[in-house]
Every structure is written in C-alpha cells, then in structure tokens.
C-alpha positions, 0 to 999 in steps of 0.5 A, spaced: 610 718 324 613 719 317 618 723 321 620 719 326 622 713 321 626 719 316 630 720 323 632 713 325 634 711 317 640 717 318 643 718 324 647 724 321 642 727 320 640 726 328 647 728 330 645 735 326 639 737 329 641 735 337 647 739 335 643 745 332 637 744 338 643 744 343 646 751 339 639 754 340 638 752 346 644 755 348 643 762 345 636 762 348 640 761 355 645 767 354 639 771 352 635 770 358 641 770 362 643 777 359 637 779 359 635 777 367 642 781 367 641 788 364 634 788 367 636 786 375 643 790 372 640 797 370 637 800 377 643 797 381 647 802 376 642 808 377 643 807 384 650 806 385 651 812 381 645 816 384 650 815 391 656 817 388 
C-alpha cells in the first residue's frame, strides 16, 4: 500500500524503475537466448567437426 503511494507521488521515480525492470528484463533475455545458444550450439559443433 505505502509503496504504491510513494510511486504515484514521483513519476521520476517510476520512469526509473520501468527503465532499470526493462534493462534487466533485457539481460535475462540475451542470457537465456546465449544459453539456449550454446547448449543447442556446442553438440551441432562436436558434430560437425567430428565429420570433417
């Protein structure tokens, strides 16, 4: 409750925490998307390298 009145007093303050929740919303993105990467990537390599 306290919260939600301490965010609608200072907009600036809500601008901040949208733009730091997008930022780390962003990271976690690249992260599981590196990771989805070099977990799908790493036997396709073996692989590959196996047959040449």
């Amino acid at each position: 409750m306290g919260g939600a009145s301490l965010l609608c007093g200072s907009p600036s303050h809500i601008h901040r925490y949208i733009r730091l929740y997008l930022l780390v919303l962003r990271l976690l993105l690249l992260l599981l998307g590196f990771l989805d990467h070099s977990v799908e990537g790493y036997p396709h390599r073996s692989s590959s390298c196996g047959d040449t």
